[in-house]
N, C-alpha and C positions, 0 to 999 in steps of 0.2 A: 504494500500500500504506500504512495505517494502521497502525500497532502497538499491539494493542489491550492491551499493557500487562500489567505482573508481578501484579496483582490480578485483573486478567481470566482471565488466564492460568492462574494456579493455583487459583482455584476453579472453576473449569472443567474441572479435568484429570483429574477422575474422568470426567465423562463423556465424555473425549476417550477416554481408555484405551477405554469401552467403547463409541466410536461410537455417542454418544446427543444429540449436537449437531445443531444445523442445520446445514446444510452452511455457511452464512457464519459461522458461531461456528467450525464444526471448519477455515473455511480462516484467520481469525481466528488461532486456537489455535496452528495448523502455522505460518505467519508470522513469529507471535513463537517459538516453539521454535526456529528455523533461525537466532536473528537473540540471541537471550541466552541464554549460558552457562549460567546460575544453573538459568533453568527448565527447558531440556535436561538438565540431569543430575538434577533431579528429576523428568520426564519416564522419563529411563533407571531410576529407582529403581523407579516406579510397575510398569513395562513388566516389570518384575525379580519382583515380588513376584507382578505377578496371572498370570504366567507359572510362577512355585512353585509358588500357589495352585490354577491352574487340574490342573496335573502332582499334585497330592497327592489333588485333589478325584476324580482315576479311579479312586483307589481302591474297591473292591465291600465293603459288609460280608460276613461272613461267612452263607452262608445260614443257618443255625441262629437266629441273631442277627434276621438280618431276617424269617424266618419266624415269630418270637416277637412281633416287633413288630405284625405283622401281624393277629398273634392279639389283641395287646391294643387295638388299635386296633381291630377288628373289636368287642370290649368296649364300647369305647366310645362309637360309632356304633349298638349296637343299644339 
């Protein structure tokens, strides 16, 4: 095992959040998360937020709202 290190590691760690690494970068990534502190809990921050983000993004607009948009879109594409 190599540790590919606290620069590697956290410009990396958007795409780790979303599973966009190769697989030797994402075992890379995992490696050092298990092994320092520091990027572990900015790991737990990330996993925090897109966990929020993903839970607020279910929200539907309102049909009214989206039916309106629809119209003007529809505007704008003809």
């Amino acid at each position: 095992m190599t540790d590919c290190g606290c620069d590697k590691a956290r410009a990396e760690l958007e795409e780790y959040l979303h599973r966009e690494l190769s697989d030797q970068d994402l075992i890379d990534v995992e490696e050092h998360l298990a092994g320092c502190e520091e990027c572990s809990h900015e790991h737990k921050v990330g996993v925090t937020l897109l966990d929020r983000l993903q839970r607020a993004c279910q929200e539907t607009a309102p049909e009214e709202l989206r039916q309106a948009i629809l119209v003007r879109l529809d505007g704008v594409t003809a």
